[in-house]
C-alpha positions in Angstrom: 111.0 156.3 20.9 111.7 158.6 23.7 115.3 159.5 25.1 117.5 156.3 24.6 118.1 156.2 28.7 114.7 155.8 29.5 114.9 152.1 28.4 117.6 150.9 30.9 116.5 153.3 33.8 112.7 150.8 33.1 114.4 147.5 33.8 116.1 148.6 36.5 113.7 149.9 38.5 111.5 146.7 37.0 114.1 144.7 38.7 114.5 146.1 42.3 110.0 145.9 42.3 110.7 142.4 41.0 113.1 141.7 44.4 111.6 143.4 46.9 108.6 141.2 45.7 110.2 138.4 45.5 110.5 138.8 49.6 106.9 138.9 49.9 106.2 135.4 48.7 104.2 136.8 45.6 104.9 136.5 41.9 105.1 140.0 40.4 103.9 140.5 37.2 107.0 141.8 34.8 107.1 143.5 31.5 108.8 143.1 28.4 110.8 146.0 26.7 108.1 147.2 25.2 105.3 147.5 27.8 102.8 146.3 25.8 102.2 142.7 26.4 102.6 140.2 29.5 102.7 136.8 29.7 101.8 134.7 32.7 103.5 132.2 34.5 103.4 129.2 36.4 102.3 129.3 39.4 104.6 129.0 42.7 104.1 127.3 45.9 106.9 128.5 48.4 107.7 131.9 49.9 110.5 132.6 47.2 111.0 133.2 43.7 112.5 130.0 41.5 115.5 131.0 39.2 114.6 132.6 36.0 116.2 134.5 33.1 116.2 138.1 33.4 112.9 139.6 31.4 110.8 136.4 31.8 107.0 137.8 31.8 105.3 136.3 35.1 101.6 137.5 36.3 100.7 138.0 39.9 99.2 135.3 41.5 96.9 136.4 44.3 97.4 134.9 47.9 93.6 133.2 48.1 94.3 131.2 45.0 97.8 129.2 46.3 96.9 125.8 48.0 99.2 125.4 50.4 100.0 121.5 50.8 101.9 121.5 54.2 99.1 123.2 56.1 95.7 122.8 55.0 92.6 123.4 56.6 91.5 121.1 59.0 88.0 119.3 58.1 85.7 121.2 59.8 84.3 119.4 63.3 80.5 120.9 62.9 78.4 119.6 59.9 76.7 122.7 58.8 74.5 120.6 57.1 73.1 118.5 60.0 73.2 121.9 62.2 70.1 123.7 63.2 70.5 126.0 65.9 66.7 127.4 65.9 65.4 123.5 66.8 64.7 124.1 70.3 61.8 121.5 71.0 62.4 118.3 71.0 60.3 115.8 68.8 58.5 119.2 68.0 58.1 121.3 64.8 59.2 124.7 65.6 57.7 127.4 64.1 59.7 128.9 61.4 62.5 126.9 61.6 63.5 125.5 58.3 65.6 123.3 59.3 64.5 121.4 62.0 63.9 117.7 60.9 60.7 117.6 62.9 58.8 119.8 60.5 56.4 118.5 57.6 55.1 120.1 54.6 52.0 120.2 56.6 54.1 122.9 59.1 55.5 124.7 56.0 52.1 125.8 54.7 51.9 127.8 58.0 55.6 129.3 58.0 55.9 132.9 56.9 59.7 132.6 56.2 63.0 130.9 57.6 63.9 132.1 61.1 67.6 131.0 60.4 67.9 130.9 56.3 71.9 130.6 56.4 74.2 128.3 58.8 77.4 128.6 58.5 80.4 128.2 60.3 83.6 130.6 61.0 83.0 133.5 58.9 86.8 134.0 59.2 87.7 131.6 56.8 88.0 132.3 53.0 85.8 129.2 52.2 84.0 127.1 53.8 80.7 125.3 53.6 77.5 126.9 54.3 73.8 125.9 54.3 71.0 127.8 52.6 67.2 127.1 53.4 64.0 128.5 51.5 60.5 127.6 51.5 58.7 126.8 48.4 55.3 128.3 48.6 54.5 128.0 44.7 54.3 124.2 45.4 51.3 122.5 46.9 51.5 121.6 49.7 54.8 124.3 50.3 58.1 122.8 50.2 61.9 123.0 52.2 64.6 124.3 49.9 68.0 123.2 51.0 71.1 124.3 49.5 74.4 123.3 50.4 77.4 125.8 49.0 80.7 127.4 49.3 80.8 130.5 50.9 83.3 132.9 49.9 84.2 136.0 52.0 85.1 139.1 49.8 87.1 140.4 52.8 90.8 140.6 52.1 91.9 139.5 55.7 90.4 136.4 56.2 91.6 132.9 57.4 93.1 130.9 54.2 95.3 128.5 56.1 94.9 127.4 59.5 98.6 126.2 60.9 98.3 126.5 64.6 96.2 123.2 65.8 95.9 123.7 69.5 93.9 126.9 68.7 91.0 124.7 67.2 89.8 123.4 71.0 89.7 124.3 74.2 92.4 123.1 76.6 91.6 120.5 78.9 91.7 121.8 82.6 93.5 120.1 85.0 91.4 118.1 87.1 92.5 118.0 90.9 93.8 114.6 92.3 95.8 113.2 95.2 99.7 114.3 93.0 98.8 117.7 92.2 96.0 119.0 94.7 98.5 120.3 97.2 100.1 122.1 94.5 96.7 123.3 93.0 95.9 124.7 96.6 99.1 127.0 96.5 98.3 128.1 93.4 94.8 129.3 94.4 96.5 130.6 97.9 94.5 128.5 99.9 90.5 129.8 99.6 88.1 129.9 97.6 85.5 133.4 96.9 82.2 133.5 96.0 80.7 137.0 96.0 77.3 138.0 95.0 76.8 141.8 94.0 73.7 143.7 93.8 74.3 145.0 90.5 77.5 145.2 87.9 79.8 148.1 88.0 83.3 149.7 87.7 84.7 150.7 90.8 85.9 154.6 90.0 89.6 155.0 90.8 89.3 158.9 90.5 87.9 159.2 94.3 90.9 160.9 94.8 89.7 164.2 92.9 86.4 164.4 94.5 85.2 166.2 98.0 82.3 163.5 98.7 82.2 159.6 97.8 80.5 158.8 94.4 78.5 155.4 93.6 81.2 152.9 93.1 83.9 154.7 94.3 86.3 153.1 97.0 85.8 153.9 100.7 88.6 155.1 102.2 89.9 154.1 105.9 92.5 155.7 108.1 95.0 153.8 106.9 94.9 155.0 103.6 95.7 158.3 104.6 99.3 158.0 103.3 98.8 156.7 100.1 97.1 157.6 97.0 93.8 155.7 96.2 95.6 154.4 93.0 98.5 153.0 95.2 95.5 151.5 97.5 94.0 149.3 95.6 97.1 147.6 94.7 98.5 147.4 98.0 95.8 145.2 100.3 96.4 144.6 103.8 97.9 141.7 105.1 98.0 139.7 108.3 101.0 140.1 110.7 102.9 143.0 110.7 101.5 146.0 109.0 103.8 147.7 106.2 103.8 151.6 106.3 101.0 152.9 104.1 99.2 149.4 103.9 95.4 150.0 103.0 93.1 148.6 106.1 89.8 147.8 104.0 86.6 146.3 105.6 87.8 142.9 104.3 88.0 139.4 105.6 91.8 139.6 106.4 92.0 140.4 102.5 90.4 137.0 101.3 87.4 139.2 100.1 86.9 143.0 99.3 89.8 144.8 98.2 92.4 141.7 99.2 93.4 138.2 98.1 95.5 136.3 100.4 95.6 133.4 102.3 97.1 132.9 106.0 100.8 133.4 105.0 101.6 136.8 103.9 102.9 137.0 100.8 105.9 139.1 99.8 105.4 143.2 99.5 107.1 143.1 95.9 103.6 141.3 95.1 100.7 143.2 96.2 97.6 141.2 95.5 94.4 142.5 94.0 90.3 141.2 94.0 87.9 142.1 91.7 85.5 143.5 94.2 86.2 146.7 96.8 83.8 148.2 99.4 82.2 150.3 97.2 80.4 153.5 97.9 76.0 152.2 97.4 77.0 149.3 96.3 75.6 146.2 98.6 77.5 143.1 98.7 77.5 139.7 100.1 80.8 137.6 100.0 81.1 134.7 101.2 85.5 132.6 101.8 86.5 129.4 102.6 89.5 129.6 104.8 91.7 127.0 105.6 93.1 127.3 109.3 95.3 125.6 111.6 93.0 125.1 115.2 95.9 125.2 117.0 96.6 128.7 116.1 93.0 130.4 115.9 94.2 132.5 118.5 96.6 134.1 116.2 94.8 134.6 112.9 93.9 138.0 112.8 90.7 137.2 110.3 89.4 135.2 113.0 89.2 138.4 115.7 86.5 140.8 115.9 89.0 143.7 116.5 90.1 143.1 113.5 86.9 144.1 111.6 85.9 146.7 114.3 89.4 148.8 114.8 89.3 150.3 111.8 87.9 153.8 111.0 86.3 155.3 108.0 87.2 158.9 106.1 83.8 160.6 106.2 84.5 162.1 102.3 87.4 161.3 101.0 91.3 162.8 101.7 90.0 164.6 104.6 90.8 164.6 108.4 86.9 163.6 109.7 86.8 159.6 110.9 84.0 158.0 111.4 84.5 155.4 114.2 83.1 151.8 113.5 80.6 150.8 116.7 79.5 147.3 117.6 75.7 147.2 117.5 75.1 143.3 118.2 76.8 140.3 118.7 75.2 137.2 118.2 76.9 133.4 119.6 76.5 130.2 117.8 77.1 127.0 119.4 78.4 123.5 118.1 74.4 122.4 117.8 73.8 125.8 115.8 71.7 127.4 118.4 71.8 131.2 118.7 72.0 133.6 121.8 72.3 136.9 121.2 74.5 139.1 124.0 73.7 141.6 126.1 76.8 143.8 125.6 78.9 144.7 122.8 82.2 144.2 124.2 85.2 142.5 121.9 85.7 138.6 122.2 88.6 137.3 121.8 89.1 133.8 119.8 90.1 131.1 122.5 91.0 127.6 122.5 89.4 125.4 124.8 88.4 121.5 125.1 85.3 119.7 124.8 86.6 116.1 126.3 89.1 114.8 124.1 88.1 117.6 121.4 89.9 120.3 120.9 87.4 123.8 119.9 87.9 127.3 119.1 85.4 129.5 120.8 84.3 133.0 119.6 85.1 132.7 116.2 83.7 135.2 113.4 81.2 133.2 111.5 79.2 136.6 109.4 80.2 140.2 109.3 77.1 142.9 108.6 78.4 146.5 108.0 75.9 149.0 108.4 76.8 152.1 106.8 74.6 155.3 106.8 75.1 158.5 104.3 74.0 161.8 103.3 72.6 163.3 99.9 76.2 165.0 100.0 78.0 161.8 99.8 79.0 161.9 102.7 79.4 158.5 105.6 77.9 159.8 108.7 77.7 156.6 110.9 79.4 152.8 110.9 77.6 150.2 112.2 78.7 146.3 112.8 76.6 143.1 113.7 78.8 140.0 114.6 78.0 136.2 114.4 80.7 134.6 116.4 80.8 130.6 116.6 82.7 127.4 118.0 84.6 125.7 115.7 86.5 122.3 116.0 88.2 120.5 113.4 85.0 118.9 111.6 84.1 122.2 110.6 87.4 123.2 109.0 87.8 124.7 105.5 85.9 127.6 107.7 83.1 129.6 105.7 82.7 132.8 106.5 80.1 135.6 105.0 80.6 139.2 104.8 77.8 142.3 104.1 77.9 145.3 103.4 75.0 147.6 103.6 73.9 151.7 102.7 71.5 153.1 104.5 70.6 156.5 103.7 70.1 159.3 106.8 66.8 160.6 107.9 64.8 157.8 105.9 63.1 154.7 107.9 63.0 151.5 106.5 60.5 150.3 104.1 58.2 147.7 105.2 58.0 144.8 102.7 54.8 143.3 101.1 55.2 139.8 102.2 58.3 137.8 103.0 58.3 135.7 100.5 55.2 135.6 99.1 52.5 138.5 99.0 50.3 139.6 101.6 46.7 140.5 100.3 46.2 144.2 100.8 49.2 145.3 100.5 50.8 147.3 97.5 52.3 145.7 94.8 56.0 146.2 94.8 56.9 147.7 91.4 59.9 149.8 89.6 61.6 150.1 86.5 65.1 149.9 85.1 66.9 153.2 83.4 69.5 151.3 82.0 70.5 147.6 80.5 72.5 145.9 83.2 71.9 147.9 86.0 69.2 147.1 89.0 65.7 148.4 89.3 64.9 151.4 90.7 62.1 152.2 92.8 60.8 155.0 94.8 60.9 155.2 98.6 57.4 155.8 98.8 56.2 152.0 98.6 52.6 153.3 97.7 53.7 154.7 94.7 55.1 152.2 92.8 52.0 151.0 91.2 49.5 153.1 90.7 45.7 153.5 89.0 43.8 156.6 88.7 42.1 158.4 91.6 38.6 158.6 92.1 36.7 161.4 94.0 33.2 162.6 94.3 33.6 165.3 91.8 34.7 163.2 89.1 36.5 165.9 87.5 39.8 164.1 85.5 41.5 168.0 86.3 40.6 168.3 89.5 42.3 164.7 90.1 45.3 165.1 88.4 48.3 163.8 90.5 46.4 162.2 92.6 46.8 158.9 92.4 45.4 155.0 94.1 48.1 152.0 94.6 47.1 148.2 93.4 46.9 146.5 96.7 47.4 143.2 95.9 44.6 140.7 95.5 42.1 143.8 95.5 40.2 144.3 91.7 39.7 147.6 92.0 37.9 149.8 89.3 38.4 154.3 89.5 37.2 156.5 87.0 36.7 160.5 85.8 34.8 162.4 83.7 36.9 164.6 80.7 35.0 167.2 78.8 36.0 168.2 75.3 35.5 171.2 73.7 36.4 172.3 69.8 38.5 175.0 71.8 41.5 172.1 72.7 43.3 170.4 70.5 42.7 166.2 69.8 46.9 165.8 69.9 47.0 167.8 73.3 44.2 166.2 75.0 45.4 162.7 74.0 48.6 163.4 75.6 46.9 165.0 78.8 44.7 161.6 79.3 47.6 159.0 78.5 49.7 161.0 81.3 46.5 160.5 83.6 46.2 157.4 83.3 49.7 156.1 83.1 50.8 158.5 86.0 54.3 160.2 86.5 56.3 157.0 86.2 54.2 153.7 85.2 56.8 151.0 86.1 58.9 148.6 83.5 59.0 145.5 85.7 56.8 144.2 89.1 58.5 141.9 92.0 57.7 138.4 91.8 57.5 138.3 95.6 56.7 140.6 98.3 60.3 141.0 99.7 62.3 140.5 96.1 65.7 141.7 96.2 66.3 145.6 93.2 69.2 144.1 92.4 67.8 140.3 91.5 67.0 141.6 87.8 66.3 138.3 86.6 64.0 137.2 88.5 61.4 140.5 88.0 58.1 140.3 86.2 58.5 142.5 82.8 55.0 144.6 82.6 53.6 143.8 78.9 52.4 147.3 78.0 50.1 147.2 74.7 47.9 149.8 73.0 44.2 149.2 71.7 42.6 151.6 69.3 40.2 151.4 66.5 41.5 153.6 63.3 38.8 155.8 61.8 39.5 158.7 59.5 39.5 162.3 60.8 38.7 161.3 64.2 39.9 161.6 67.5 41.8 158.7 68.8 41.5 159.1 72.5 42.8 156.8 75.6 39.6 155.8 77.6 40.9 152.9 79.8 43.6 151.6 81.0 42.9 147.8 82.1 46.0 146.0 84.1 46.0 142.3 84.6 47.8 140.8 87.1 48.4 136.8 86.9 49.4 135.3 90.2 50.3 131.5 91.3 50.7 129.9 94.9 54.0 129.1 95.5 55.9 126.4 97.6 54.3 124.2 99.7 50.7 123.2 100.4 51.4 123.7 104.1 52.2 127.1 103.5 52.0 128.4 99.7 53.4 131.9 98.9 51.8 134.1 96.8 53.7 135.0 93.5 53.3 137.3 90.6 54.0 135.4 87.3 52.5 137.7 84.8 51.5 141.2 84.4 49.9 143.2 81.2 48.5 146.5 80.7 46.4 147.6 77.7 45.6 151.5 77.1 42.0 151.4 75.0 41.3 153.9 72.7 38.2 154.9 71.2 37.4 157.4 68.3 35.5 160.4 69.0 34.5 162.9 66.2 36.2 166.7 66.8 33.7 168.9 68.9 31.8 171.4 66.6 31.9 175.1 67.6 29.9 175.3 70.8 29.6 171.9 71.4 31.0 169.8 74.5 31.4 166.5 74.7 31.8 164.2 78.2 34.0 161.3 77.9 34.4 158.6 80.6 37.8 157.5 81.4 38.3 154.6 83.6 41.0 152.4 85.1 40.5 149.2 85.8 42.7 146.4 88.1 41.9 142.1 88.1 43.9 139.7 90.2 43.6 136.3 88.3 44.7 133.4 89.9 46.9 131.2 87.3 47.7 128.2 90.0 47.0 124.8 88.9 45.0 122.2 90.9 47.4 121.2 93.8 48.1 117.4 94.2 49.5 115.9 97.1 52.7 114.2 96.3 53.5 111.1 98.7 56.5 108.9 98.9 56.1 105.5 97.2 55.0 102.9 99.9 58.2 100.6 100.5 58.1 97.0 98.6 58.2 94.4 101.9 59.8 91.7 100.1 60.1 89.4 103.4 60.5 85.4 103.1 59.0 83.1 106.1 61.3 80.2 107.2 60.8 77.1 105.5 59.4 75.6 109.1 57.3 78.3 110.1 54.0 76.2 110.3 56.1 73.4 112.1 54.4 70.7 112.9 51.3 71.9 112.0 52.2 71.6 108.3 
């Protein structure tokens, strides 16, 4: 029986579990006396426990099984049933889609298996409905198996009620009218940014630590000299009076990199912050839409060339050398957008003058272009700054204006382009590759080197060519070859290695431009190369490359008046063929070859002509008079 304590000292501790419990919203399961048999209980729907007599057996009643009737699952907006998210062609059978509605059992005889076999909805939720399909091939012809069940998720934290209703769609924006658009203007602080990078990034805050500028780290002026890069970034500049320790970035008056304002400055409690800085390598292109007052153009400090040109930049970073910003050009725009570009690089100042009864704003900045050159050590060595400057009169206000920035790096020229747009024949096929998801494409500076094909030379010795290398000019099918002895002496592994890194080269590129003059960091728009590998399998011989054939599908692009040539396609194939190993004493000459076709993929051009105009013209009723 045990000591006669032990008895009370179970209940009571029974009780205090049972209370503690209780606060839970679950049923505990009690014992009687005894602790040998439980009994359950009914079932309870509300967070607490409902009166009971002390030693009333209840089970535990697990959350997943209460139906709670004041919040219930919605009904579910998206039939799972009449979903199929793999029928992408319309009035089309898709190919191993199960459930698209276009498919017959003539299209299931060719299916291997169901692209999509389950559709479901949230997998959140505890239970919900979900659609299973199959295929059939037993039956002749093959036949769809659908299925339509309750899916259960095993996972203890999952969605059994849903009580918050505004979290099952999206909230309606508020669309701009004549009530609330002034107030939806000083919201927005009275612009609007577009900005176009060349590829995404983080800009690094840890400049600070470093002696030279790292890629994406934020240029430093000589205004930032007092203040910590940290404290930089969070405290833009602003138009009017400057604050002590304000950061001066290359920026449109802060509407663009590094700032967000509008004309008014706003408070210095509440520094404003954009999403893109002048980074270090980083081109960009912004583009704001400013809303000015004509009338006070000669104030706005975003308007002003000084104010883009005044500024000096921190060769490395935290140090004492500045690197001056110099005007290299200034271009002037008229009202009837014709250009004339200055002889001298002197600043203009914005002005108002009139134009008869109009009243205009000369000498405006229209388009910003920084220049900025650099070393190998990180290091700015030169600023350079193009200007557009226009007139502007009040049909042109919201103003745009665009802002560049550029790297250029020292002691290295320019590289020519292969066509702008379109490709030039006879010149190389631009080509690179991309060393990580999400970043641009790199390519080397030597533009002759991008895509290459084996060399050929009078020798034909594959060794005695090795390195040497032939670029695909486009529009040129070119053909280059060697001659590769074997011997038993070497290996089969080693010499296949040795000819797939001849014929391939140092670095065969990932992806080709479209055009000749197509932008690294335009991803998108490059031409993947579809690399694919040939061989024939025989045992216990040698399965060596011999050829590498590269295709390169091309369409005329644009107009008929002027078609640009454009890359749409690009495959390379390394052929293999088996060779049995060398005996002892024996050598054996194998050809390897390269080979390079152009294939024009342009369809038959048809002049397109307006329709000619319906004359739908009535005479008077007395034309003829008097004759009829």
């Amino acid at each position: 029986m045990g000591p006669p304590g032990l008895a009370p000292l179970l209940l009571v501790l029974q009780g205090c579990w049972a209370s503690v419990s209780a606060q839970d919203g679950v049923t505990p399961a009690a014992t009687t006396k005894d602790l040998n048999s439980t009994e359950p209980a009914p079932a309870t729907l509300g967070p607490s426990l409902s009166p009971r007599t002390p030693g009333a057996p209840r089970t535990p009643e697990s959350p997943r099984t209460r139906e709670p009737s004041s919040h219930p699952r919605p009904t579910p907006v998206t039939d799972v049933a009449a979903l199929c998210v793999c029928d992408l062609s319309p009035a089309q059978c898709d190919v191993n889609c199960c459930c698209d509605p276009d498919c017959s059992s003539m299209d299931f005889s060719v299916f291997s298996a169901c692209s999509v076999p389950l559709v479901m909805g949230d997998s959140q939720f505890c239970s919900q409905k979900a659609a299973i399909y199959s295929l059939n091939f037993t039956a002749n012809p093959p036949q769809r198996v659908f299925k339509l069940i309750d899916q259960i998720n095993p996972s203890i934290f999952c969605i059994h009620i849903t009580n918050y209703k505004p979290a099952l769609s999206f909230i309606n924006p508020e669309v701009p009218d004549e009530n609330n658009f002034d107030r939806l203007m000083k919201m927005s602080a009275g612009f609007t940014l577009n900005a176009e990078l060349d590829s995404s990034f983080s800009t690094k805050l840890d400049a600070a630590n470093t002696a030279k500028y790292e890629y994406g780290a934020q240029l430093q002026t000589s205004n930032d000299s007092s203040v910590g890069v940290h404290e930089q970034a969070l405290q833009p500049q602003q138009p009017g009076p400057k604050r002590p320790g304000s950061a001066s970035w290359i920026s449109c008056s802060g509407c663009c990199w590094g700032t967000v304002t509008s004309e008014h400055s706003p408070p210095a409690s509440s520094p404003l912050t954009c999403w893109t800085l002048p980074a270090f390598l980083v081109n960009q292109a912004v583009k704001c839409t400013r809303r000015i007052n004509l009338e006070q153009c000669e104030e706005i400090e975003a308007l002003s060339m000084a104010h883009y040109s005044s500024p000096t930049i921190l060769r490395v970073p935290n140090s004492g050398v500045e690197v001056p910003i110099t005007i290299q050009s200034i271009v002037i725009q008229s009202l009837n957008k014709t250009l004339t570009r200055l002889e001298h690089t002197d600043v203009l100042w914005p002005a108002l003058a009139s134009a008869g009864q109009e009243r205009i704003c000369i000498n405006v900045v229209l388009e910003v272009k920084y220049s900025l050159t650099y070393t190998d050590a990180g290091e700015i060595t030169k600023a350079a700054l193009s200007f557009l400057l226009g007139t502007v009169s009040s049909a042109v206000i919201p103003l745009q204006q665009k802002f560049e920035i550029h790297f250029i790096q020292q002691e290295t020229e320019p590289v020519p382009l292969s066509g702008n747009p379109g490709y030039v024949v006879g010149l190389p096929v631009a080509a690179g590759f991309q060393p990580q998801k999400g970043s641009g494409i790199i390519q080397t500076a030597n533009r002759f080197g991008q895509l290459t094909i084996l060399h050929s030379s009078a020798e034909q010795d594959c060794l005695a060519v090795e390195g040497m290398r032939t670029p695909v000019l486009f529009g040129y099918n070119m053909q280059s070859g060697c001659k590769l002895r074997l011997s038993s002496t070497i290996p089969c592994r080693l010499v296949v290695r040795k000819v797939k890194d001849l014929l391939r080269g140092q670095g065969f590129p990932d992806y080709v431009a479209p055009f000749g003059n197509s932008q690294a960091q335009d991803v998108l728009d490059w031409v993947p190369v579809h690399f694919t590998t040939l061989s024939s399998n025989v045992k216990d011989f040698c399965q060596l490359p011999v050829a590498l054939v590269i295709e390169v599908k091309w369409t005329k692009y644009g107009s008929l008046l002027n078609p640009q040539a454009r890359i749409v396609n690009v495959t390379a194939k390394l052929i293999s063929s088996s060779f049995p190993e060398a005996s002892a004493g024996n050598e054996r000459t194998v050809l390897i070859s390269s080979v390079v076709t152009f294939v024009a993929a342009s369809a038959p051009a048809e002049a397109g002509f307006r329709a000619r105009p319906a004359i739908n013209a009535r005479l008077p009723f007395n034309f003829f008079f008097p004759f009829v």
